[in-house]
PDB file of N, CA, C and O in Angstrom, chain B, residues numbered from 101:
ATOM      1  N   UNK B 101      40.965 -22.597  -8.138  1.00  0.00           N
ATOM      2  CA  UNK B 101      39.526 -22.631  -8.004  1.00  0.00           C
ATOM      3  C   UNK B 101      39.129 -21.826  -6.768  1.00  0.00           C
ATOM      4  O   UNK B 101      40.005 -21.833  -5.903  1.00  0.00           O
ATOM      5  N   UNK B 102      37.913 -21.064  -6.439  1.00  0.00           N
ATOM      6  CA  UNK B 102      37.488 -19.946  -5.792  1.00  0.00           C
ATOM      7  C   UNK B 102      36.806 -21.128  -4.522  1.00  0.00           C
ATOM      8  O   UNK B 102      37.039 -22.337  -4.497  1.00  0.00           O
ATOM      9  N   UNK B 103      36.310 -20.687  -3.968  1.00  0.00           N
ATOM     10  CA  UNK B 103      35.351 -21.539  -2.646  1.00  0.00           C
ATOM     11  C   UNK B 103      34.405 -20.662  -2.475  1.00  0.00           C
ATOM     12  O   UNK B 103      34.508 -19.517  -2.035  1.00  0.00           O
ATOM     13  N   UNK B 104      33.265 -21.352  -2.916  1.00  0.00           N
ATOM     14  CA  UNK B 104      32.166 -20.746  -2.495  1.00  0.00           C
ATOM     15  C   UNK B 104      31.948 -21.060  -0.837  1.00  0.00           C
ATOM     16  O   UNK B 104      32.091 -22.104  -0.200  1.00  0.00           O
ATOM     17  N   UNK B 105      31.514 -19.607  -0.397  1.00  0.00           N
ATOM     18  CA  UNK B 105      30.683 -19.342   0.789  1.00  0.00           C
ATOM     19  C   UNK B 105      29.474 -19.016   0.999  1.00  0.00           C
ATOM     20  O   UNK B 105      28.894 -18.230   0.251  1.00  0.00           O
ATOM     21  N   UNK B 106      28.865 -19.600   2.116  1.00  0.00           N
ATOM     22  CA  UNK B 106      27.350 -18.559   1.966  1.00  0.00           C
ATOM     23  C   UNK B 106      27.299 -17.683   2.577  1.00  0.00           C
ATOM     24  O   UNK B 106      28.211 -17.371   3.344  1.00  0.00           O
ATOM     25  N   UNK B 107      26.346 -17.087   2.450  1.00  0.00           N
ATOM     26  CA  UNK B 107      26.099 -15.643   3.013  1.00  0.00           C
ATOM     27  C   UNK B 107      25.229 -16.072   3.838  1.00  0.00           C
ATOM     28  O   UNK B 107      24.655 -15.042   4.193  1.00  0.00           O
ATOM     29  N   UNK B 108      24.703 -17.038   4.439  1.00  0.00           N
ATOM     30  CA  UNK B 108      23.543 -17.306   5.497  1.00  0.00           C
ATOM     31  C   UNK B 108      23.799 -15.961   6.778  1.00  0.00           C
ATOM     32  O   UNK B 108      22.792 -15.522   7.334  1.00  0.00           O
ATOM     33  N   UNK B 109      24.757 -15.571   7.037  1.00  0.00           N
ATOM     34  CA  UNK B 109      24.839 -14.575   7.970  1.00  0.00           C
ATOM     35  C   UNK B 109      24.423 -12.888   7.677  1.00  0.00           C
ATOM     36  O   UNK B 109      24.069 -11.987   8.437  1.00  0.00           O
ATOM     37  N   UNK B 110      24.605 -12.941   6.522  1.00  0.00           N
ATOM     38  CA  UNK B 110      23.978 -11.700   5.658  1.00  0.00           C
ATOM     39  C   UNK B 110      22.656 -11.768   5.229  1.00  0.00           C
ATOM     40  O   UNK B 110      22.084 -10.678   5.252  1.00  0.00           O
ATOM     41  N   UNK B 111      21.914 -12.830   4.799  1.00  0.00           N
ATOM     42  CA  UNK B 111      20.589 -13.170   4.472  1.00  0.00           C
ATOM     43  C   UNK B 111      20.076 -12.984   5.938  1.00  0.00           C
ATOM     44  O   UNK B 111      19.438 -11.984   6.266  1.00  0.00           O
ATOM     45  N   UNK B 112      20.413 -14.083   6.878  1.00  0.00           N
ATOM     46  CA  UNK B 112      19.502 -13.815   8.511  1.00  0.00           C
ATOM     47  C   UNK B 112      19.462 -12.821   8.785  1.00  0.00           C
ATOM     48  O   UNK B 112      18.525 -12.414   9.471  1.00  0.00           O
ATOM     49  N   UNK B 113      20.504 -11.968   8.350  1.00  0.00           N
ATOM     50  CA  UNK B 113      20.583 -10.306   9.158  1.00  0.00           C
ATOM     51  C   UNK B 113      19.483  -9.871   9.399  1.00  0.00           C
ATOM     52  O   UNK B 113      19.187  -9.558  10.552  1.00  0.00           O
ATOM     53  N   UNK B 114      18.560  -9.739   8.309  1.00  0.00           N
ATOM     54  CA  UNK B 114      17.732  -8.441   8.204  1.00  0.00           C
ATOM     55  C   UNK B 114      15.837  -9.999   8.650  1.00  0.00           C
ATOM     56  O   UNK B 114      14.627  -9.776   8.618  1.00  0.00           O
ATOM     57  N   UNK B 115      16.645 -11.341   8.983  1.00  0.00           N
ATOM     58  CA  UNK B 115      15.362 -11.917   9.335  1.00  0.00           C
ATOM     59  C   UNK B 115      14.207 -10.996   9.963  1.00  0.00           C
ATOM     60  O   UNK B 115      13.118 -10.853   9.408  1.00  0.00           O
ATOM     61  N   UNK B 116      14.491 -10.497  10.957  1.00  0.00           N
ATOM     62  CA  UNK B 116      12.934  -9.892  12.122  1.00  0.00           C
ATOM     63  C   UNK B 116      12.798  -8.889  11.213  1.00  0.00           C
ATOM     64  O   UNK B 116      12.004  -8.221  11.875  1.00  0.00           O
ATOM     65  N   UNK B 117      12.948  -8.258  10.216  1.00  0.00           N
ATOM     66  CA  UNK B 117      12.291  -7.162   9.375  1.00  0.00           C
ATOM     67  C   UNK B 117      11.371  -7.889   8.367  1.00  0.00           C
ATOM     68  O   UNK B 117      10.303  -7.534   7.867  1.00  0.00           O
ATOM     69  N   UNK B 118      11.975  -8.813   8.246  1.00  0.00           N
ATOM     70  CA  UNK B 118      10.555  -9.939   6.935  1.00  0.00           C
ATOM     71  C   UNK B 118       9.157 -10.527   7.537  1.00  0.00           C
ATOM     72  O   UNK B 118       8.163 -10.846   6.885  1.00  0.00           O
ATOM     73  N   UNK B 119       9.295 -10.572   8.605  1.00  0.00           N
ATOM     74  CA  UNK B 119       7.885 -10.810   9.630  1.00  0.00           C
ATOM     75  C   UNK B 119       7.157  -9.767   9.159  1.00  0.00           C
ATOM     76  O   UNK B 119       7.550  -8.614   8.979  1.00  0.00           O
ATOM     77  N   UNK B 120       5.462 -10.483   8.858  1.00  0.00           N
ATOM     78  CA  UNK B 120       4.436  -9.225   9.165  1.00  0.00           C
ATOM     79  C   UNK B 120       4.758  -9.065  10.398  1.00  0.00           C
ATOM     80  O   UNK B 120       5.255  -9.869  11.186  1.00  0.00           O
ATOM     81  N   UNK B 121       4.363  -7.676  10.573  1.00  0.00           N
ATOM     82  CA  UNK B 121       3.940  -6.884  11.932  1.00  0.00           C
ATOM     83  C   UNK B 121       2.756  -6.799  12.546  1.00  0.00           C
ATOM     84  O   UNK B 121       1.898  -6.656  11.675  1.00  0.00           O
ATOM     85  N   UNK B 122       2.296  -6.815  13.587  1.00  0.00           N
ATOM     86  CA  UNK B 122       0.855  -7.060  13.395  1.00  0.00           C
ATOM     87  C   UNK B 122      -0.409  -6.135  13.379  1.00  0.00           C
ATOM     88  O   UNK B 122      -1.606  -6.369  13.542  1.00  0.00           O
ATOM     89  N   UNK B 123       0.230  -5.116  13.149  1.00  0.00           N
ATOM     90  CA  UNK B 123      -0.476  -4.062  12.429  1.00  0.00           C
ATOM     91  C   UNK B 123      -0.939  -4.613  10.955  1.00  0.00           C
ATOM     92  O   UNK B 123      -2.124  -4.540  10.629  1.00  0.00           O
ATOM     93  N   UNK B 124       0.136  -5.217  10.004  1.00  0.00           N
ATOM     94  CA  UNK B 124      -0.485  -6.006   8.944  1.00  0.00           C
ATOM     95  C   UNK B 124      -1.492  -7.302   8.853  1.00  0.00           C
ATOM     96  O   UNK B 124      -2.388  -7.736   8.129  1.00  0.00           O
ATOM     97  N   UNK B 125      -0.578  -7.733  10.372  1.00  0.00           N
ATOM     98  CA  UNK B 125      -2.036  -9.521  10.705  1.00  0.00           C
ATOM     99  C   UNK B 125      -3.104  -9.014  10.368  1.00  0.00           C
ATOM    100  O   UNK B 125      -3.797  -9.315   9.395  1.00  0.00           O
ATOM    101  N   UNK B 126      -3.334  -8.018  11.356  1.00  0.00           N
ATOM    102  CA  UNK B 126      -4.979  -7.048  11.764  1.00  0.00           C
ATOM    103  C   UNK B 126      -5.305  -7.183  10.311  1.00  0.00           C
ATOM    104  O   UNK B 126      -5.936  -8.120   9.822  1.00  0.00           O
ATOM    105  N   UNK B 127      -4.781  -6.090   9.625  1.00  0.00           N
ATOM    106  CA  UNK B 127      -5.134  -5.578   8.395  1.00  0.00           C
ATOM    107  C   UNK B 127      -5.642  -7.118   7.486  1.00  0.00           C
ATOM    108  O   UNK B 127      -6.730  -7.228   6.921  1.00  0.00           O
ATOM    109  N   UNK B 128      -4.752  -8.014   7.519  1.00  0.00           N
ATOM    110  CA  UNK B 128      -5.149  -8.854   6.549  1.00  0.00           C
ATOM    111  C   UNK B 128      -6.334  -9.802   7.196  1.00  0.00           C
ATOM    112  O   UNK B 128      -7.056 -10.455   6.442  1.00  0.00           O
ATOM    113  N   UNK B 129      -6.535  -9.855   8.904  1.00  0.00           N
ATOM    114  CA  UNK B 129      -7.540 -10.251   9.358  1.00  0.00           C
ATOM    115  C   UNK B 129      -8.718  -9.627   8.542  1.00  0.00           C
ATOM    116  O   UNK B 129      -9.519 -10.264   7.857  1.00  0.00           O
ATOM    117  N   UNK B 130      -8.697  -8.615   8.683  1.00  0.00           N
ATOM    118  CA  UNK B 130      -9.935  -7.608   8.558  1.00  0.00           C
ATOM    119  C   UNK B 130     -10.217  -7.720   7.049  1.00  0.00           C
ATOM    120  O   UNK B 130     -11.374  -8.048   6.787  1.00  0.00           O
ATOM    121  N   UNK B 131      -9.495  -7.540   6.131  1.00  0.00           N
ATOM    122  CA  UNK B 131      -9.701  -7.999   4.778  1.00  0.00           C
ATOM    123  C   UNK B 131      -9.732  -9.785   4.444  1.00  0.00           C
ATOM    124  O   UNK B 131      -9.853 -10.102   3.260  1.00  0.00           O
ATOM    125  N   UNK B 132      -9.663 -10.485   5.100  1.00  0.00           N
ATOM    126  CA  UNK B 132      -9.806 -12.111   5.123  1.00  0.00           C
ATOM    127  C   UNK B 132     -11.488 -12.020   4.469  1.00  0.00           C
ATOM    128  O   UNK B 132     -11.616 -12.487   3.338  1.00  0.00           O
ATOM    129  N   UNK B 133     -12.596 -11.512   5.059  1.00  0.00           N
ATOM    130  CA  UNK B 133     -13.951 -11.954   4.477  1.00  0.00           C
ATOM    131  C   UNK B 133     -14.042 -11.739   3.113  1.00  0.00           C
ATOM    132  O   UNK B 133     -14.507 -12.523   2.285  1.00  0.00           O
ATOM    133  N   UNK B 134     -13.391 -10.207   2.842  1.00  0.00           N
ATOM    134  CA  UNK B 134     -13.397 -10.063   1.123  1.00  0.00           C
ATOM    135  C   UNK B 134     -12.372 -11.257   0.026  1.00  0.00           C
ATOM    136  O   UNK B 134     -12.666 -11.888  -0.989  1.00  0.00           O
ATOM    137  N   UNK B 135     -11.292 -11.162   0.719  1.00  0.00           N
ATOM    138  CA  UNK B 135     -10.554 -12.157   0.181  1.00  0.00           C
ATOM    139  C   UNK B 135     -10.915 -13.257  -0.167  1.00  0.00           C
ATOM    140  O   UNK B 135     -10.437 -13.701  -1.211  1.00  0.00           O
ATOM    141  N   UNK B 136     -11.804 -14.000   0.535  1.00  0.00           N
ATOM    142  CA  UNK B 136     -12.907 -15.449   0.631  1.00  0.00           C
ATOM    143  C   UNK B 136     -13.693 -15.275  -0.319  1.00  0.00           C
ATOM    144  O   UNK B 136     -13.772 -16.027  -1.290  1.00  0.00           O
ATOM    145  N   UNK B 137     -14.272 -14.394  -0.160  1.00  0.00           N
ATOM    146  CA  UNK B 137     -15.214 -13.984  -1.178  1.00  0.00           C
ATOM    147  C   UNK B 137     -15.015 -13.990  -2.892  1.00  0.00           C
ATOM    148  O   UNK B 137     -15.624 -14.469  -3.849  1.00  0.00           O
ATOM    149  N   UNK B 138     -13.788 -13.161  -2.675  1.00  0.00           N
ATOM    150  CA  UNK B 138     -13.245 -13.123  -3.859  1.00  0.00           C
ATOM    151  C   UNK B 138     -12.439 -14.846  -4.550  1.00  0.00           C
ATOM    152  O   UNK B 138     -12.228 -15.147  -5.725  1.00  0.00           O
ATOM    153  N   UNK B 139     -12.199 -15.559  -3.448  1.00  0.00           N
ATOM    154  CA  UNK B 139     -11.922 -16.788  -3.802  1.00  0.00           C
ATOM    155  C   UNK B 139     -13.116 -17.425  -4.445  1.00  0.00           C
ATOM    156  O   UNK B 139     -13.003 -17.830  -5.602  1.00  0.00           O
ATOM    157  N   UNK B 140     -14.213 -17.547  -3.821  1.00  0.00           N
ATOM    158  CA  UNK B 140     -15.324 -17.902  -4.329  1.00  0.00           C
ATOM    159  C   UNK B 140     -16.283 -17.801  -5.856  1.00  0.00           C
ATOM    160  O   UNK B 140     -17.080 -18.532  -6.444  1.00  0.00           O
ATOM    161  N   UNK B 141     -15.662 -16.423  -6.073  1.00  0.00           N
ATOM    162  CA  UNK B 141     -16.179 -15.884  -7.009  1.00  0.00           C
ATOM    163  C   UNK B 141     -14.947 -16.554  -8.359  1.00  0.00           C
ATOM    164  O   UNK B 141     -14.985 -16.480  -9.587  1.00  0.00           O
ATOM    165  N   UNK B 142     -14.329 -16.943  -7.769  1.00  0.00           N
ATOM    166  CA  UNK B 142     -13.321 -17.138  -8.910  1.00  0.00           C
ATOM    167  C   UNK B 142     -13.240 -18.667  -9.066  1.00  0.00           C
ATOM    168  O   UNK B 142     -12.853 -19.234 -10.088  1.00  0.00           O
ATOM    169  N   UNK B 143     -13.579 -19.167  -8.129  1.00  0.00           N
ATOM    170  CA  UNK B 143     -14.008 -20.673  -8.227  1.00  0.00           C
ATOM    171  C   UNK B 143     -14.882 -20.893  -9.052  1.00  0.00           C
ATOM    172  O   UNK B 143     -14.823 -21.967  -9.651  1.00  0.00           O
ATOM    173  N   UNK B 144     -15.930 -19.990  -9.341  1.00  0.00           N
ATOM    174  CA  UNK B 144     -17.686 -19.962  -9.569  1.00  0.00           C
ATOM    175  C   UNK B 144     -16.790 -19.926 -11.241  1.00  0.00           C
ATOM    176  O   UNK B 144     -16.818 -20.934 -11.948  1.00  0.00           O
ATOM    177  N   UNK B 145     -16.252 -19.007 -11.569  1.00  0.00           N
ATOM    178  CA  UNK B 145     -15.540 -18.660 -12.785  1.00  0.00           C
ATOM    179  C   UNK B 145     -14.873 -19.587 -13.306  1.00  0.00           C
ATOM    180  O   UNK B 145     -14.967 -19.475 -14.529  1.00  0.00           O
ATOM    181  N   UNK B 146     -14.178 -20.541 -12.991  1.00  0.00           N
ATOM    182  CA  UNK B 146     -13.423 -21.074 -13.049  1.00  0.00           C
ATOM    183  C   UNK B 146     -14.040 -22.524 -13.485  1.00  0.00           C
ATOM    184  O   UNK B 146     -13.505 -23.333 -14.242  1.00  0.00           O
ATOM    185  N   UNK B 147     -15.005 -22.621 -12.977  1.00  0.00           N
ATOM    186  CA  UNK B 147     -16.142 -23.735 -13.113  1.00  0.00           C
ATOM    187  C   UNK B 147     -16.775 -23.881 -14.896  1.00  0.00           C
ATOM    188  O   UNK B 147     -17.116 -24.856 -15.566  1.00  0.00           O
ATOM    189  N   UNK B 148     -16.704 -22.344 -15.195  1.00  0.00           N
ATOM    190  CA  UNK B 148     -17.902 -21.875 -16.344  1.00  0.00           C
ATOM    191  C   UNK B 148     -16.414 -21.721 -17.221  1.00  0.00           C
ATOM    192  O   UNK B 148     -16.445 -20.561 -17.630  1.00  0.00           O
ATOM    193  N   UNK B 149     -15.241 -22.305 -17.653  1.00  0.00           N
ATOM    194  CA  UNK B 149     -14.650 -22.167 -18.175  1.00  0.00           C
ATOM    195  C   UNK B 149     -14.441 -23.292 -19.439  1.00  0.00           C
ATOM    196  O   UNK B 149     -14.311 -22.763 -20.543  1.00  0.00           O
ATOM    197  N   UNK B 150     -14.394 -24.744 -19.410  1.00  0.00           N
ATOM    198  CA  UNK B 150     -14.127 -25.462 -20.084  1.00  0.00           C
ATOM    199  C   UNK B 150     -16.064 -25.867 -20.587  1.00  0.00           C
ATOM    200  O   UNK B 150     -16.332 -26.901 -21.199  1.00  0.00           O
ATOM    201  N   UNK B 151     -17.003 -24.987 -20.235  1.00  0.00           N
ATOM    202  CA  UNK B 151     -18.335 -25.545 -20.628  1.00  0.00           C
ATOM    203  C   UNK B 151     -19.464 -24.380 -20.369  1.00  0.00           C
ATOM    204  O   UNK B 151     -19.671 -23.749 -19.333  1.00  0.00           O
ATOM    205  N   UNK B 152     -20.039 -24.307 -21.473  1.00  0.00           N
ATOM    206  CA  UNK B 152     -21.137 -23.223 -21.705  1.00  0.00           C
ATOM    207  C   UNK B 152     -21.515 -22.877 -20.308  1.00  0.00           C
ATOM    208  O   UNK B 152     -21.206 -23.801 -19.555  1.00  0.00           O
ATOM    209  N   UNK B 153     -22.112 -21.809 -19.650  1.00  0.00           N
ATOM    210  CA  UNK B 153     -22.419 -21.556 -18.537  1.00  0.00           C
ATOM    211  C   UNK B 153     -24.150 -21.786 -18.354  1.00  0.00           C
ATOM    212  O   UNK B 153     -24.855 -21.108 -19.102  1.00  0.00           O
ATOM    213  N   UNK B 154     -24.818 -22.706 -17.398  1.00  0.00           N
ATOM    214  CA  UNK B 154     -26.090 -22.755 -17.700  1.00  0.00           C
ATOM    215  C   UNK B 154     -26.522 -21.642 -16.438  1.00  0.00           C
ATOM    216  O   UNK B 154     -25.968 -20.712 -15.854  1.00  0.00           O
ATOM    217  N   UNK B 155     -27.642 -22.220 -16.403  1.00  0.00           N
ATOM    218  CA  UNK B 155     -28.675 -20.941 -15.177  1.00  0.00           C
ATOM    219  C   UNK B 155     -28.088 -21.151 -13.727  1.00  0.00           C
ATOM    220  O   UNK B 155     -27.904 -20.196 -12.972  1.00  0.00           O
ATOM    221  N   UNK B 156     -27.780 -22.571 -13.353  1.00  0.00           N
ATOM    222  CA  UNK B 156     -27.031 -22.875 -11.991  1.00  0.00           C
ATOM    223  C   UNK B 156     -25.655 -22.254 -12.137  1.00  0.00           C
ATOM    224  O   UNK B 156     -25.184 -21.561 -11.235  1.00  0.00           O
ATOM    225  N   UNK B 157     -25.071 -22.476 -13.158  1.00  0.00           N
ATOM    226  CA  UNK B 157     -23.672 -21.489 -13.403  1.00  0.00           C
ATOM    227  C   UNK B 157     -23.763 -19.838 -12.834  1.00  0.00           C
ATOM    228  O   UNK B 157     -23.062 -19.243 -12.016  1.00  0.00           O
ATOM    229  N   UNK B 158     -24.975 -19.382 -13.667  1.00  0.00           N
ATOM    230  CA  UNK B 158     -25.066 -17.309 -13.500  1.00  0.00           C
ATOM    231  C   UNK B 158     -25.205 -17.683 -12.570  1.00  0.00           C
ATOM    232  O   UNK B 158     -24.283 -17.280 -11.862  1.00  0.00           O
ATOM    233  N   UNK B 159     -26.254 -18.638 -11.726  1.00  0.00           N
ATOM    234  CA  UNK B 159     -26.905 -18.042 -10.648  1.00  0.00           C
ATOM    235  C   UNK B 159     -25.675 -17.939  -9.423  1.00  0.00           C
ATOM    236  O   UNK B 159     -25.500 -17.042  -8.599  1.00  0.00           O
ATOM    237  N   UNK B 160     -24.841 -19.316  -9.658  1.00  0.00           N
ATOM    238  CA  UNK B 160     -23.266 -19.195  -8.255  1.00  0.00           C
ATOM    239  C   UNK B 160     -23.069 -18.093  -8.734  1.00  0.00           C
ATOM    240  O   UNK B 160     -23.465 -17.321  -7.861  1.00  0.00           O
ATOM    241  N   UNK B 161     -22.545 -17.253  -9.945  1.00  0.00           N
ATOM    242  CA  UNK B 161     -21.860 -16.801 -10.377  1.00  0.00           C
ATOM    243  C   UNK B 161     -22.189 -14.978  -9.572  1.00  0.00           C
ATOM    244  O   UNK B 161     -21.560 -14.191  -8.864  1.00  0.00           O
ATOM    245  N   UNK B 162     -23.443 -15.038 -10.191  1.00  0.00           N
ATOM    246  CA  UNK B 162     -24.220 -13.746  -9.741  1.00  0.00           C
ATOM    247  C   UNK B 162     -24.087 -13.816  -7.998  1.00  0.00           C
ATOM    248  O   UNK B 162     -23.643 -12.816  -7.434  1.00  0.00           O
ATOM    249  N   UNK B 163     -24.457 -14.939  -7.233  1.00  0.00           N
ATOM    250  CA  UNK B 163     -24.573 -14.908  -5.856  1.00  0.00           C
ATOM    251  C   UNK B 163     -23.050 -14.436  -5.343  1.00  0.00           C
ATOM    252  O   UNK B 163     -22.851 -13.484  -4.588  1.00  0.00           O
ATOM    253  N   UNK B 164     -21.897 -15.402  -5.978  1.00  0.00           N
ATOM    254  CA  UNK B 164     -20.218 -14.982  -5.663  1.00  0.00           C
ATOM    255  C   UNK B 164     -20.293 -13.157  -5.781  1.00  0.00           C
ATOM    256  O   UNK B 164     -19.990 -12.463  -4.811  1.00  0.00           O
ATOM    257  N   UNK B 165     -20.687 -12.627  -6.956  1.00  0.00           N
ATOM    258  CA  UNK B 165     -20.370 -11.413  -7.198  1.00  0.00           C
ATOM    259  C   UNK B 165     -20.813 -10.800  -5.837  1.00  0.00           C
ATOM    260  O   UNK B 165     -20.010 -10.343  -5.024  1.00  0.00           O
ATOM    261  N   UNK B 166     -22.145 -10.829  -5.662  1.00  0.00           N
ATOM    262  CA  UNK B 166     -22.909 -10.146  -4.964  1.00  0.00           C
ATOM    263  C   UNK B 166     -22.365 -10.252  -3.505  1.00  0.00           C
ATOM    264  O   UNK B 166     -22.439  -9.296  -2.734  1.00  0.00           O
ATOM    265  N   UNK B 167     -21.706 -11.687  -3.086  1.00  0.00           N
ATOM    266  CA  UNK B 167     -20.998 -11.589  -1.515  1.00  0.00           C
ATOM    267  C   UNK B 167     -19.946 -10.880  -1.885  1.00  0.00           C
ATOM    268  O   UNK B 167     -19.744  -9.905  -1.161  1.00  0.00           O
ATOM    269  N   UNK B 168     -19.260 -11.018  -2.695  1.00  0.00           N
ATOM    270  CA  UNK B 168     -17.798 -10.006  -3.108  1.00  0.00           C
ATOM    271  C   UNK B 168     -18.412  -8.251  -2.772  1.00  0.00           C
ATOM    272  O   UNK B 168     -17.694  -7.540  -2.068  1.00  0.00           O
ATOM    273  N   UNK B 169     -19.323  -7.857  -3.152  1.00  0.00           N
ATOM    274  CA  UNK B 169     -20.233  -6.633  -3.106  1.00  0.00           C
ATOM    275  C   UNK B 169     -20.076  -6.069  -2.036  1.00  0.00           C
ATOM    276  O   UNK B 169     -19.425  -5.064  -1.750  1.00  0.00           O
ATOM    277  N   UNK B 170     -21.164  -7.254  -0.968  1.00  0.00           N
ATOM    278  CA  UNK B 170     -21.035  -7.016   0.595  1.00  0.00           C
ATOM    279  C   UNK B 170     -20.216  -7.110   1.277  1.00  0.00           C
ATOM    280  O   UNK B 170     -20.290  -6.519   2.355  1.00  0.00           O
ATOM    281  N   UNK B 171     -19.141  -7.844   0.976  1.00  0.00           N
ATOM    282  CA  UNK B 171     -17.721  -8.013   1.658  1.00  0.00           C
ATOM    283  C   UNK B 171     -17.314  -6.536   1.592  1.00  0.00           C
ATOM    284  O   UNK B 171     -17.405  -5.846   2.607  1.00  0.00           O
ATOM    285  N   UNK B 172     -16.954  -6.124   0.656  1.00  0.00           N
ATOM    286  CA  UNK B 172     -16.466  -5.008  -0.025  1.00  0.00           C
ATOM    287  C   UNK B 172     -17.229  -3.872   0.694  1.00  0.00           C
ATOM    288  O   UNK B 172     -16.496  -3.069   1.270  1.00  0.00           O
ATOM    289  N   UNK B 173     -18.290  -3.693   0.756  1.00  0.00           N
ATOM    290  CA  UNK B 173     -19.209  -2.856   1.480  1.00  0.00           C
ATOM    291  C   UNK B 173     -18.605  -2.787   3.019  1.00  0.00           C
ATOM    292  O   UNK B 173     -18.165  -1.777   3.569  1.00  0.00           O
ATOM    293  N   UNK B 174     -18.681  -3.897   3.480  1.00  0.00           N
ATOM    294  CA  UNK B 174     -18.838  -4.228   5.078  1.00  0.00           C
ATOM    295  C   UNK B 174     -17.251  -3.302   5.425  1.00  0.00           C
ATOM    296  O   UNK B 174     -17.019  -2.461   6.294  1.00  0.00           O
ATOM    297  N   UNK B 175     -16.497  -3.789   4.513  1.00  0.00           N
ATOM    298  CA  UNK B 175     -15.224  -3.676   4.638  1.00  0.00           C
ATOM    299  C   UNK B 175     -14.862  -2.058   4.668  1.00  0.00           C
ATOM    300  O   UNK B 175     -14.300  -1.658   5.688  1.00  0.00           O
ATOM    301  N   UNK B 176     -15.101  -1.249   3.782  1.00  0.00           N
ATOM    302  CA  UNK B 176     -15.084   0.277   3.361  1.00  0.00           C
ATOM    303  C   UNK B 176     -15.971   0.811   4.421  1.00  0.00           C
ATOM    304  O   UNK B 176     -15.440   1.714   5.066  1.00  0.00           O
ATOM    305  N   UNK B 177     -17.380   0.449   4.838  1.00  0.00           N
ATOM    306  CA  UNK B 177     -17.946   1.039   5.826  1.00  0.00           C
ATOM    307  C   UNK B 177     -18.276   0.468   7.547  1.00  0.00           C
ATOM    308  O   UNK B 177     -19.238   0.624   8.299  1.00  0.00           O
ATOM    309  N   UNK B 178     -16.900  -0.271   7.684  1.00  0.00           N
ATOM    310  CA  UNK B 178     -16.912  -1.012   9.139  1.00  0.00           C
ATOM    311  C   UNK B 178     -16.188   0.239  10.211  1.00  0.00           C
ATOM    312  O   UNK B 178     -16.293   1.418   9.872  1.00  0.00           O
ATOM    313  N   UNK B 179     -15.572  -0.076  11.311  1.00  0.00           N
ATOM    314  CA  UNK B 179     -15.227   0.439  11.669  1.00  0.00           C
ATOM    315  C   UNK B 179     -13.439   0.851  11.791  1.00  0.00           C
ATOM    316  O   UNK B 179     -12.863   1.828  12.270  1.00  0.00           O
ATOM    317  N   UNK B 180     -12.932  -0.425  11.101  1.00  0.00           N
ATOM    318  CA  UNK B 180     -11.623  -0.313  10.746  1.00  0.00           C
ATOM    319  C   UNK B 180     -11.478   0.368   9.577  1.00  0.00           C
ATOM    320  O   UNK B 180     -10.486   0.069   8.912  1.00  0.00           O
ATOM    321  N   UNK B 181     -12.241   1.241   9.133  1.00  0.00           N
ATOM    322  CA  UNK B 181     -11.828   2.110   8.187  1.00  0.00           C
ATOM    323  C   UNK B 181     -11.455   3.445   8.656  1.00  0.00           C
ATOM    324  O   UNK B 181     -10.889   4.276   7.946  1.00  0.00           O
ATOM    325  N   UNK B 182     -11.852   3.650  10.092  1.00  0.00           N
ATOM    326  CA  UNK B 182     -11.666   4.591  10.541  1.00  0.00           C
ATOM    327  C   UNK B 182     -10.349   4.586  11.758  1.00  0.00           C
ATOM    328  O   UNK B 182     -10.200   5.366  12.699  1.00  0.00           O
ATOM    329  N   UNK B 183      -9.500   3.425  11.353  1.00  0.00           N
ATOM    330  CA  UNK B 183      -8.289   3.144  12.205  1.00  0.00           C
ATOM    331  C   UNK B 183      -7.498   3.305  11.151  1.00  0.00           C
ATOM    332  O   UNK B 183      -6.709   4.247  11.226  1.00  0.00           O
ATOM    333  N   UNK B 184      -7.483   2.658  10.196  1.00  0.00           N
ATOM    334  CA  UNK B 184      -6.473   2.029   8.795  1.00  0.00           C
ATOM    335  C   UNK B 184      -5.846   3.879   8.402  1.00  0.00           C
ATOM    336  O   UNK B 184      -6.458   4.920   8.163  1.00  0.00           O
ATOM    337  N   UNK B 185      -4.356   3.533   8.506  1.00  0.00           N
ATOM    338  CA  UNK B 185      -3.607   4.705   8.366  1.00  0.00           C
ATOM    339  C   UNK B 185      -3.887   5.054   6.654  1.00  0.00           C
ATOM    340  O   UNK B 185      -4.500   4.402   5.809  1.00  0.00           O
ATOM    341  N   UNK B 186      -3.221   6.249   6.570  1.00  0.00           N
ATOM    342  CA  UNK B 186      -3.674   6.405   4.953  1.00  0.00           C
ATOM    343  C   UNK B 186      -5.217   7.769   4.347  1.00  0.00           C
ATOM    344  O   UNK B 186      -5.585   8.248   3.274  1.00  0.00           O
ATOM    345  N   UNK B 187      -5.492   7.838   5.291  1.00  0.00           N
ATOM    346  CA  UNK B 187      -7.018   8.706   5.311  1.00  0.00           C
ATOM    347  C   UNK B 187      -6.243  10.077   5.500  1.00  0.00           C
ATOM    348  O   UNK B 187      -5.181  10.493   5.962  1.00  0.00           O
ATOM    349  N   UNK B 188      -7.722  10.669   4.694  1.00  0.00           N
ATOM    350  CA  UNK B 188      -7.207  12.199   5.137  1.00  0.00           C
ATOM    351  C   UNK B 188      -7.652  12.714   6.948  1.00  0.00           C
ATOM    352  O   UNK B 188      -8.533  12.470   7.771  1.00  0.00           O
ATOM    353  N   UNK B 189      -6.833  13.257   6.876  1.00  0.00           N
ATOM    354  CA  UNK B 189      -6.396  13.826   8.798  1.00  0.00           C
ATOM    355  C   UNK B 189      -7.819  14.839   8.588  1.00  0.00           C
ATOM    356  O   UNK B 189      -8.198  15.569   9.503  1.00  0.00           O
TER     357      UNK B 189
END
């Protein structure tokens, strides 16, 4: 019969490379309002699923979209768009 070993010393190896960096924190800071947003909107959805959607339904529904909008807006025309690597030089 064989003996299993672990590899716990081969898995930890490469531990400090699996950390965000915080060049990514930032990044996901900065995208956190849209993200919310987008939670919201899917809550609102999620609601109008097992039952006809009435006027209080569109209306979360329409309001979720519309912060998703401005999130999205704020986000593309803030000023971390003009840090975020990836743009043309």
């Amino acid at each position: 019969m064989e003996s299993i070993v672990t590899v716990q010393s081969a898995v930890t190896a490469f531990a400090d490379f699996t950390e965000p960096t915080s060049a990514e924190l930032d990044a996901i800071e900065q995208e956190s309002p849209l993200i919310l947003a987008e939670v919201d909107l899917l809550d609102a959805q999620i609601m109008t699923l097992d039952r006809p959607a009435n006027e209080v339904d569109a209306r979360r529904i329409r309001r979720a979209r519309n912060r998703v909008l401005a999130a999205r807006r704020n986000l593309a025309n803030g000023p971390a768009a003009a840090t975020l690597p990836g743009g043309a030089a």
